[in-house]
C-alpha positions as a printed Julia matrix, in Angstrom:
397×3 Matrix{Float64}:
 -33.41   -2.75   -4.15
 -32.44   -1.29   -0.67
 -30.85    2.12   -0.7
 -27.5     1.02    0.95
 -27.4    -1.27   -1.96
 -28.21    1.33   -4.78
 -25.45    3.72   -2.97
 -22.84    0.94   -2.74
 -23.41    0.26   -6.62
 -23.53    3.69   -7.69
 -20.0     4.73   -5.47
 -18.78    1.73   -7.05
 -19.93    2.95  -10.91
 -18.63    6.15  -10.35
 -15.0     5.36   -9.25
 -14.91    2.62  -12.3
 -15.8     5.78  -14.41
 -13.41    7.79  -12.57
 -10.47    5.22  -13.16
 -10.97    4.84  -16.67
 -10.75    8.52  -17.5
  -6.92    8.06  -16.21
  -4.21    9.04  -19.14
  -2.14    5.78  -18.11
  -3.58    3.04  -16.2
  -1.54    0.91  -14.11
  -1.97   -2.96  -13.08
  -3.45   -1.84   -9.92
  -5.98    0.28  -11.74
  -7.16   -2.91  -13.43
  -7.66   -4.71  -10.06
  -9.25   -1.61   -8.62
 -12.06   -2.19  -11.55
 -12.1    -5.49  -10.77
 -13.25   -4.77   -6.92
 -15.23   -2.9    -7.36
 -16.98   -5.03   -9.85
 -17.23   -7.81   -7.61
 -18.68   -5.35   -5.28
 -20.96   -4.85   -7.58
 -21.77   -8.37   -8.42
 -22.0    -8.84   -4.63
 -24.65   -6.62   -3.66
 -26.73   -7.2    -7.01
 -26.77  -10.96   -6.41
 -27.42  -10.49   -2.52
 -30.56   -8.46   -3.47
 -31.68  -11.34   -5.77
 -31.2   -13.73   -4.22
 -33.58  -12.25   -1.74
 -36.42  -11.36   -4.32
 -36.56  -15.23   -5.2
 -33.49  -17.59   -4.65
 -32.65  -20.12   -7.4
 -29.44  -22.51   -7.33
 -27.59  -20.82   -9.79
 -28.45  -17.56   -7.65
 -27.33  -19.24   -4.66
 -24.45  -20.7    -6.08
 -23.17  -17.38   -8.01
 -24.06  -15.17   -4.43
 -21.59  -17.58   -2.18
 -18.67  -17.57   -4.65
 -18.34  -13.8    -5.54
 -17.71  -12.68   -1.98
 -14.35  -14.9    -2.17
 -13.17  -13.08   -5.11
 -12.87  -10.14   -3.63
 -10.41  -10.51   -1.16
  -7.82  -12.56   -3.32
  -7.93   -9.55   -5.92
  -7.68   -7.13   -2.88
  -4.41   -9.22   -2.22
  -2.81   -8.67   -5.07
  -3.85   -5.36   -5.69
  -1.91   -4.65   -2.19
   0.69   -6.36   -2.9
   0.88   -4.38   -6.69
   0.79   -1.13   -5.14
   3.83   -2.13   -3.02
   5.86   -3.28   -6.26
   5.69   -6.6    -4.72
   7.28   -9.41   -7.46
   4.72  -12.35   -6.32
   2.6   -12.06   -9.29
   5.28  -12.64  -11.57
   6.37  -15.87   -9.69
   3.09  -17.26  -10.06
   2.39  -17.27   -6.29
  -0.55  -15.44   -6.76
  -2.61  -18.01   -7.79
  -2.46  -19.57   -4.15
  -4.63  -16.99   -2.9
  -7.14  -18.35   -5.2
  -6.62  -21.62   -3.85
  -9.91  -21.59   -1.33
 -11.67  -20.09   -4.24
 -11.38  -22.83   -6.7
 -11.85  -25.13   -3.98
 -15.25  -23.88   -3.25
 -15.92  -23.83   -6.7
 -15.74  -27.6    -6.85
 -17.48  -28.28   -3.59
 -20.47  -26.09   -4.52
 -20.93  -27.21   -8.61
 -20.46  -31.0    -7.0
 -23.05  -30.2    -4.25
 -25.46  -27.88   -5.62
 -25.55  -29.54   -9.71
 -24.43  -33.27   -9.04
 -24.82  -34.82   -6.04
 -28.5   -33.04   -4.96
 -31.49  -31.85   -6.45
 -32.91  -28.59   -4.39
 -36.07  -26.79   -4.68
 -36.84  -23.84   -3.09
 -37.5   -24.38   -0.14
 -34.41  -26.68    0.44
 -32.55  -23.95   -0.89
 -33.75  -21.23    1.71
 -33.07  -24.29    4.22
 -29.5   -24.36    2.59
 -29.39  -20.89    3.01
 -30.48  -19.84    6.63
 -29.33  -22.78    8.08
 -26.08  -24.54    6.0
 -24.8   -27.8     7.2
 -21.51  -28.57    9.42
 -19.95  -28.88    5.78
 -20.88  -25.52    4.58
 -20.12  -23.89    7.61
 -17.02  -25.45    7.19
 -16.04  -23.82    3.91
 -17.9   -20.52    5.03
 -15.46  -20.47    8.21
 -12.6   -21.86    6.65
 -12.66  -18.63    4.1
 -13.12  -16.04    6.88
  -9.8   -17.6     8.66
  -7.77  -17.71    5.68
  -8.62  -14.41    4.75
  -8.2   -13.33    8.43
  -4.72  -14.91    8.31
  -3.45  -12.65    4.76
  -4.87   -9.77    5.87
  -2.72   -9.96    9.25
   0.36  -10.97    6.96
  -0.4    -8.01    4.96
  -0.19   -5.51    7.86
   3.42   -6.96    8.32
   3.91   -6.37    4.61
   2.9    -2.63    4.74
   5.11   -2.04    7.85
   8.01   -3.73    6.1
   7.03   -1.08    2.89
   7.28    1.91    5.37
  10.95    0.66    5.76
  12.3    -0.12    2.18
  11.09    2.97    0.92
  12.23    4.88    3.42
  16.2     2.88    2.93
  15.47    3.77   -1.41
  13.83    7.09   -1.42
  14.21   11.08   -0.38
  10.39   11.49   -0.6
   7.6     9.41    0.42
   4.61   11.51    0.63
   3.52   10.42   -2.72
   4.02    6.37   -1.99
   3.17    6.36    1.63
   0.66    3.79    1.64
  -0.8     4.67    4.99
  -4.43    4.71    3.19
  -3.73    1.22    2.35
  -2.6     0.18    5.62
  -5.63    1.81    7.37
  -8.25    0.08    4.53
  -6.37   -3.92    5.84
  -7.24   -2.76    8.76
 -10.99   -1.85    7.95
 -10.91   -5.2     5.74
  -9.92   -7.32    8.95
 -12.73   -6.22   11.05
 -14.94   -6.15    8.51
 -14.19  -10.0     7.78
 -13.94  -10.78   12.21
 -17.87   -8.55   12.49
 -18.59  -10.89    9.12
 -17.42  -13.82   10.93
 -18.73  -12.95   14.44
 -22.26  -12.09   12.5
 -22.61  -14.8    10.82
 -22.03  -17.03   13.77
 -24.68  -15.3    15.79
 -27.24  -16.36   12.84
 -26.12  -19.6    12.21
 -26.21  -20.88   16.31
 -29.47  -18.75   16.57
 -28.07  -16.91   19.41
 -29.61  -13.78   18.79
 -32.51  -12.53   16.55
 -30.42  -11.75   13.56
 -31.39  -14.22    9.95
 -29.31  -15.05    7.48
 -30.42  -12.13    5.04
 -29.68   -9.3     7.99
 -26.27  -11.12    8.32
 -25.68  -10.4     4.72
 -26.84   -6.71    4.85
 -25.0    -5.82    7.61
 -21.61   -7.34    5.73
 -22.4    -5.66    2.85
 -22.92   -2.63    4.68
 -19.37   -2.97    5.94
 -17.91   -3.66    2.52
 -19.37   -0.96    0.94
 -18.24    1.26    3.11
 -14.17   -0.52    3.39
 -14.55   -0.31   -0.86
 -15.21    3.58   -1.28
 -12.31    3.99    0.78
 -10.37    1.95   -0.7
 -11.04    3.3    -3.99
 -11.0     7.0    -3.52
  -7.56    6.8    -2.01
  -6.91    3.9    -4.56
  -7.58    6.32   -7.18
  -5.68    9.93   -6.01
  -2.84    7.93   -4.58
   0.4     7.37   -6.95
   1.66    4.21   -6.72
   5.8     3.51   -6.63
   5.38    2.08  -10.14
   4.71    5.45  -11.74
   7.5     7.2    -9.71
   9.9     4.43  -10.16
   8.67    2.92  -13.18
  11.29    3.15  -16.22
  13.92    3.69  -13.48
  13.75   -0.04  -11.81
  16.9    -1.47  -11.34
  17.89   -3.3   -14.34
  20.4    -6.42  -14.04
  23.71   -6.09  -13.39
  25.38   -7.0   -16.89
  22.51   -4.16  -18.32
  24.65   -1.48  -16.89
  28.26   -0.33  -16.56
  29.64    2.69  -14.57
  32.2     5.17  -15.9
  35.1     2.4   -15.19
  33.13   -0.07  -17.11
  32.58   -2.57  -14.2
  28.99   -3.27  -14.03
  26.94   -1.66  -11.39
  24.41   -3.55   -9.21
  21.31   -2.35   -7.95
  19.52   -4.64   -6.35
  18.21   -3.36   -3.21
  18.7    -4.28    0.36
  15.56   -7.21    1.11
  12.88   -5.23    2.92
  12.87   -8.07    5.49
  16.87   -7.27    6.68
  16.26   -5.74    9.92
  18.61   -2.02   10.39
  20.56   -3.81   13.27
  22.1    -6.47   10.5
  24.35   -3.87    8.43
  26.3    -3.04   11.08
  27.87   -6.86   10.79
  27.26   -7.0     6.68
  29.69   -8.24    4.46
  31.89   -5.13    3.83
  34.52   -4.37    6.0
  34.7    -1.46    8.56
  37.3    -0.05    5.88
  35.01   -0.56    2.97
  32.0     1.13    4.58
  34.31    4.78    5.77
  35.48    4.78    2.26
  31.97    4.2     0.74
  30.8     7.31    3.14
  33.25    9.32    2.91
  32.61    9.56   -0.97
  28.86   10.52    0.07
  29.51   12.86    2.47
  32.27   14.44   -0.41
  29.22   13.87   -3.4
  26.88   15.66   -1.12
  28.9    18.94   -0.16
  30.75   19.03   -3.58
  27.5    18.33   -5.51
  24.18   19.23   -3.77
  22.46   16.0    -5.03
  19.81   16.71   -2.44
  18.5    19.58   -4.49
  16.7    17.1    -6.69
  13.33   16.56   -5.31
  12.71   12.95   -6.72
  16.49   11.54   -5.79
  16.52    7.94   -5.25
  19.49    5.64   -3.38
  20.16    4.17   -6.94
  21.02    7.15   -8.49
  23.72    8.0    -5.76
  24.59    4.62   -6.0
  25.46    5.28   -9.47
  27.44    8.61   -8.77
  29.29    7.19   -6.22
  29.87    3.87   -8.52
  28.7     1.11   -5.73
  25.63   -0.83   -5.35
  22.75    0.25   -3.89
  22.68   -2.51   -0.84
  26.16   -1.74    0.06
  24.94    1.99   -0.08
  21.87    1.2     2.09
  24.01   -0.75    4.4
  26.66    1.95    4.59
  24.38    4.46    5.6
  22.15    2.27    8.23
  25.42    0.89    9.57
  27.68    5.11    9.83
  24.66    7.16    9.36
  22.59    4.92   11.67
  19.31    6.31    9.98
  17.82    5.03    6.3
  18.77    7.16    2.93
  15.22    8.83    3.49
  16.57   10.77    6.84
  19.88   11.23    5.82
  19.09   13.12    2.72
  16.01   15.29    4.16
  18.35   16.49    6.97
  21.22   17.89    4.01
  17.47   19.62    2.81
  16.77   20.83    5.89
  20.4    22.74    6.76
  19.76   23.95    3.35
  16.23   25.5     4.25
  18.12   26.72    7.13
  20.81   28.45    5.53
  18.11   30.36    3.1
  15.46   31.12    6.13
  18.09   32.68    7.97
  19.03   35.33    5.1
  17.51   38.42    4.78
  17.97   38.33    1.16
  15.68   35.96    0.8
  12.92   36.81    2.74
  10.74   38.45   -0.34
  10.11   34.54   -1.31
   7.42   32.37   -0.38
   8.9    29.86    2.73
   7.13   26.87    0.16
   9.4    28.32   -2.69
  12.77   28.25   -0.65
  11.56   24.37    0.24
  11.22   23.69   -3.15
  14.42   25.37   -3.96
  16.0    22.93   -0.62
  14.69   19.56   -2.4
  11.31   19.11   -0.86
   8.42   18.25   -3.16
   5.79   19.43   -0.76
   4.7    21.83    2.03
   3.48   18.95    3.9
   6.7    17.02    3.83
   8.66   20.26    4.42
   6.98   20.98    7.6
   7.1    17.73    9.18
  10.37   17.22    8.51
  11.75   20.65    9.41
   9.93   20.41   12.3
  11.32   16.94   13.71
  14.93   17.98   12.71
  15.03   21.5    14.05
  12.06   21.4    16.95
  10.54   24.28   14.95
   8.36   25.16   12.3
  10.28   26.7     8.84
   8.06   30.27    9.68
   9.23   29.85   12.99
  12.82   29.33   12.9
  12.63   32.12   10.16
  11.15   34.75   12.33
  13.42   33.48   15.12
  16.57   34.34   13.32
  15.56   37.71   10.88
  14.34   38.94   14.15
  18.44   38.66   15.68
  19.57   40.27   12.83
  17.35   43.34   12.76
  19.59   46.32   13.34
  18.71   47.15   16.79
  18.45   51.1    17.78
C-alpha cells in the first residue's frame, strides 16, 4: 500500500479513536466518524483496485468518493445548528448519490458483462456517459460547497446578533476546511480532465493519488479542529428556545424566542415592525437592566436570557439593538465588559491581580477574546492602557 495511503488511514484511525473517547458525543461527532470512514474506505478501495480491479471493486471505488461530501454537508450544516436535517431536506444531497447508484448496478451488473481488461478500459478511459456522471458530481458538489461559504458567513452574523462570546463557536476552521474542500474538488476536476482528454502525461491511477492526496490532507484538518472545537449545540443545548406557549414571563404572557432569521440583513430593523416608540422603550429598559444589574458579568450571557429579563422577544431585542445600538448583541455587550475592564485597570487597588483575572471578573471567557476586543474598543492593549493610567496616578515628587 503506498505510504500516503497508510498515513491517510492511520490519521483517520486515530481521530475515530480520539472521538470516541469523548464523555458526550454529539450528532456531528457521528458524522465526523462517518468521514473519516469513507476516507478510509476511499483510499483502501483506490489501492485495490489498483492491485487487481474487479467490478464490484470498480463499482464500490466510484461510489464511496460521493459519500463523502453529502455527509460533509450535513455535518456543516450540524455544527451550525442548522434545522435541514429535521425537515428531511437532507436527503437531497444524496440525490446524485442514489442516482449513480442506479446508473452503475444497471451498467456494470445488467446491461454489460466486463472482464478485465474492459474494466481497466472503463477505467482509464470512461465513456461520454460516465464522464457525464463523474462531471456532473464535481459541479454539484462545487455548487454546495460555494452555498456553504454563504452559509458560514451568514453564521458569523446570527451568532454574533444571539451571543456575548464566540470564541468557542467561531467556525472559522470550518469555513477555511469549504474552502480547502472546493479546491480540492476544482484540482479533482481539473485533474481528472487532463487524464481523461490525454492532454498531459498523467493516467487515471495518478489522477486518483493525487485526489486522494488532497483529501487526506482537507480530512485531518477537518477532523482535528472537528474534534477540539465546541459546537453551539453543547453551549446552547438545553437552553434552545422552546415554543412560545412552553414559557411565560413574570406577567404570565408567554415569551417568544425565536430568533431574528440569519438571512435578515442589519439594514432591515431599522424599518421592522415595531414602532420608533416601541424600540426607545425596549432600550431604554436595557440600557436600565445593564447599569442596575451588571448582566454582562456573566461570561456565557445569551440575547434570550435578556430577552427574558427584560420580558420581550428575542427578535424584537435583536432588532432593537441593530436598529438604536446600530451594532449586534455580541458588540454591544463586550463594550459594557470592556468599560468594566477599564474601570478595574485603572485602580491601583487592583493591580496585585492577574490582568486575565480582572477579564474574567469583566465577563470575558478568555485572554484571547479579551485582548482583541479591548484592543478594537479602546486602540490599546488591557497591559497597555493599564500602565498608561497607574503611571498618571503615581504620586509624582
Amino acid at each position: 500500500m503506498p505510504v500516503p495511503y497508510i498515513i491517510g488511514i492511520t490519521i483517520s484511525g486515530l481521530f475515530v479513536f480520539f472521538i470516541l473517547l469523548k464523555k458526550s458525543l454529539q450528532r456531528s461527532d457521528y458524522l465526523l466518524i462517518a468521514i473519516n470512514g469513507l476516507l478510509c474506505a476511499f483510499l483502501l478501495l483506490d489501492w485495490r483496485v489498483k492491485e487487481g480491479i474487479t467490478v464490484q471493486l470498480f463499482f464500490l471505488q466510484t461510489i464511496v468518493p460521493y459519500l463523502i461530501f453529502p455527509v460533509y454537508f450535513i455535518f456543516v450544516l450540524d455544527s451550525m445548528q442548522e434545522t435541514i436535517h429535521t425537515r428531511g431536506r437532507w436527503f437531497l444531497f444524496f440525490l446524485p448519490f442514489v442516482f449513480s447508484i442506479l446508473f452503475f448496478i444497471a451498467d456494470l451488473f445488467f446491461l454489460n458483462s466486463y472482464t478485465t481488461d474492459s474494466l481497466l478500459k472503463l477505467y482509464n478511459n470512461p465513456p461520454l456517459s460516465y464522464l457525464f456522471i463523474y462531471k456532473g458530481h464535481q459541479i454539484y458538489f462545487i455548487v454546495i460547497l460555494v452555498w456553504l461559504l454563504k452559509r458560514l458567513r451568514q453564521y458569523d452574523h446570527v451568532i454574533k446578533d444571539r451571543f456575548s462570546f464566540t470564541d468557542p463557536i467561531q467556525l472559522d476552521w470550518l469555513r477555511n476546511t469549504t474552502l480547502v474542500y472546493l479546491v480540492v474538488q476544482a484540482i479533482s476536476m481539473l485533474v481528472f480532465l487532463i487524464s481523461n482528454l490525454n492532454l498531459l502525461a498523467i493516467n487515471i491511477e495518478a489522477a486518483y493519488s493525487i485526489v486522494g492526496i488532497c483529501v487526506v490532507g482537507s480530512i485531518f484538518y477537518v477532523s482535528f479542529h472537528g474534534i477540539r472545537q465546541y459546537s453551539i449545540a453543547q453551549y446552547y443545548g438545553k437552553q434552545n428556545p422552546v415554543p412560545s406557549s412552553d414559557r411565560e414571563g413574570t406577567s404570565g404572557n408567554p415569551i417568544e424566542t425565536e430568533p431574528a432569521p440569519a438571512s435578515v440583513p442589519r439594514e432591515k430593523y431599522k424599518s421592522s415592525s415595531l414602532s420608533a416608540e416601541e424600540q426607545t422603550q425596549i432600550y431604554q429598559k436595557l440600557l436600565a437592566l445593564f447599569a442596575e444589574q451588571s448582566p454582562y458579568l456573566e461570561a456565557k450571557l445569551q440575547l434570550q436570557e435578556v430577552a427574558a429579563m427584560l420580558q420581550v422577544t428575542t427578535h424584537n431585542l435583536s432588532q432593537t439593538l441593530n436598529a438604536l445600538a446600530d451594532k449586534p448583541f455580541y458588540d454591544f455587550v463586550n463594550e459594557y465588559r470592556v468599560r468594566h475592564l477599564q474601570k478595574l485597570l485603572a485602580d491601583p487597588a487592583q493591580k496585585h491581580f492577574t490582568i486575565l483575572a480582572l477579564g474574567m471578573e469583566s465577563g470575558f471567557n478568555s485572554k484571547a477574546s479579551m485582548n482583541r476586543v479591548f484592543k478594537q474598543v479602546t486602540g490599546l492593549s488591557p497591559k497597555e492602557y493599564q500602565l498608561q493610567n497607574l503611571a498618571d496616578k503615581q504620586p509624582r515628587r
